[in-house]
One Martini backbone bead per residue (centre of mass of N, CA, C, O) as a GRO file, in nm:
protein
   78
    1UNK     BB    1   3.919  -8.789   1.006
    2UNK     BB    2   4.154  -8.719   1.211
    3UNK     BB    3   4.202  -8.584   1.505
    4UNK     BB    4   4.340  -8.352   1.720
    5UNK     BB    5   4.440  -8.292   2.001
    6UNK     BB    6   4.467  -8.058   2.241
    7UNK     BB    7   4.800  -8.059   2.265
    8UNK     BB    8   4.828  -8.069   1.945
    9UNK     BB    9   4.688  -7.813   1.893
   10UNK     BB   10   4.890  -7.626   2.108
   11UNK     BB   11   5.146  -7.680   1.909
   12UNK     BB   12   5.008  -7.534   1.652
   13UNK     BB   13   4.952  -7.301   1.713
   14UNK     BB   14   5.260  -7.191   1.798
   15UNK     BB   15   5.323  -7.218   1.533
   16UNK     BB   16   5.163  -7.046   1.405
   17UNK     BB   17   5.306  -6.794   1.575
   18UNK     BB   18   5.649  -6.863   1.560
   19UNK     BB   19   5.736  -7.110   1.718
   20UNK     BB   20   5.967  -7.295   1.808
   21UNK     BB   21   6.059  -7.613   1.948
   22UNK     BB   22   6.206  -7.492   2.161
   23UNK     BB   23   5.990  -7.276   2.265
   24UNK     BB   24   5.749  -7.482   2.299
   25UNK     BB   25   5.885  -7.645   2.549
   26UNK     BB   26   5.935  -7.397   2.721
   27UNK     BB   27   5.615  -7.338   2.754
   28UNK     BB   28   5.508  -7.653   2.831
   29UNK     BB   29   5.739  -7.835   2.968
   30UNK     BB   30   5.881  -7.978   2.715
   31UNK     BB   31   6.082  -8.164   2.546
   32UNK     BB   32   6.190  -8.126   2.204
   33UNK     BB   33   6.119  -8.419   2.126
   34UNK     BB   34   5.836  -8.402   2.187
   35UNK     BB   35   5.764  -8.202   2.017
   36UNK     BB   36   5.830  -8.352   1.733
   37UNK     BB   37   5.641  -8.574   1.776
   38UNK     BB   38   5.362  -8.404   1.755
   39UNK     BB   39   5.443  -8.315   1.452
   40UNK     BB   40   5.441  -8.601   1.331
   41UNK     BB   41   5.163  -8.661   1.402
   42UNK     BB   42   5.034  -8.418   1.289
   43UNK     BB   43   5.086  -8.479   0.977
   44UNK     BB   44   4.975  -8.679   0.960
   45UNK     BB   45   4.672  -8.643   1.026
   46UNK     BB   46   4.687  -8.398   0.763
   47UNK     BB   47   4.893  -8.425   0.556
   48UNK     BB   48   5.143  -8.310   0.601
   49UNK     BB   49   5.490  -8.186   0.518
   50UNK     BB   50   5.459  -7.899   0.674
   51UNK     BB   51   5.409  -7.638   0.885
   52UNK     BB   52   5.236  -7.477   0.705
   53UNK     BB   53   5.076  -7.665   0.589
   54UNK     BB   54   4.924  -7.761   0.876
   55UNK     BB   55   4.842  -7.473   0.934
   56UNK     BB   56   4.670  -7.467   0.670
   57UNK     BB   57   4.470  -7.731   0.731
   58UNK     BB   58   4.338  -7.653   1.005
   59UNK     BB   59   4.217  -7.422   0.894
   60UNK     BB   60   4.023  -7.547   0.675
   61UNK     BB   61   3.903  -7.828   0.883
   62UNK     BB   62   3.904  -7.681   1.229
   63UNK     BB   63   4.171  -7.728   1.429
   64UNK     BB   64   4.185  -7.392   1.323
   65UNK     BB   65   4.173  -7.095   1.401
   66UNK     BB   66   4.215  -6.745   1.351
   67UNK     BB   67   4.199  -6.704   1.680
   68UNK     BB   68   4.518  -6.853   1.734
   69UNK     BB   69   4.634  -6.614   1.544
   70UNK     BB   70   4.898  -6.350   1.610
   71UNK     BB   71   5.026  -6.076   1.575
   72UNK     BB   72   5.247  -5.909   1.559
   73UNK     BB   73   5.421  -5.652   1.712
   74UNK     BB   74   5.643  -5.425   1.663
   75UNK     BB   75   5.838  -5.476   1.879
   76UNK     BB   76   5.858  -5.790   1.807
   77UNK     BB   77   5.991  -5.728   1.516
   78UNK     BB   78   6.225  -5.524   1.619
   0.00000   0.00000   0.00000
């Protein structure tokens, strides 16, 4: 199986953590179209479906680890 890069891998974390497309251009400092395409590469290279379903196979093949996923606090659900 290929690999994904450093960069799509940071932009999966992300993801894992609950951020949006929007948030996470915003975050790395690139335009929501370029997440996008980094988006339609991770599905490929995992062969996900969705964001979630990438999320966990990332997690299962070892792409992410669980120590990459931070659980919300009280303030931010609240």
């Amino acid at each position: 199986m290929k690999t994904l890069t450093a960069r799509r891998r940071h932009v999966l974390a992300l993801v894992a953590n609950g951020n949006t497309n929007a948030q996470i251009g915003r975050l790395l400092g690139i335009h929501e179209r370029t997440v996008n395409r980094h988006l339609a590469e991770i599905f490929q290279v995992l062969g996900a479906r969705d964001r979630a379903n990438a999320v966990a196979i990332a997690l299962v093949v070892g792409e992410l680890s669980p120590q990459h996923i931070h659980m919300p606090t009280e303030e931010a659900v609240a």
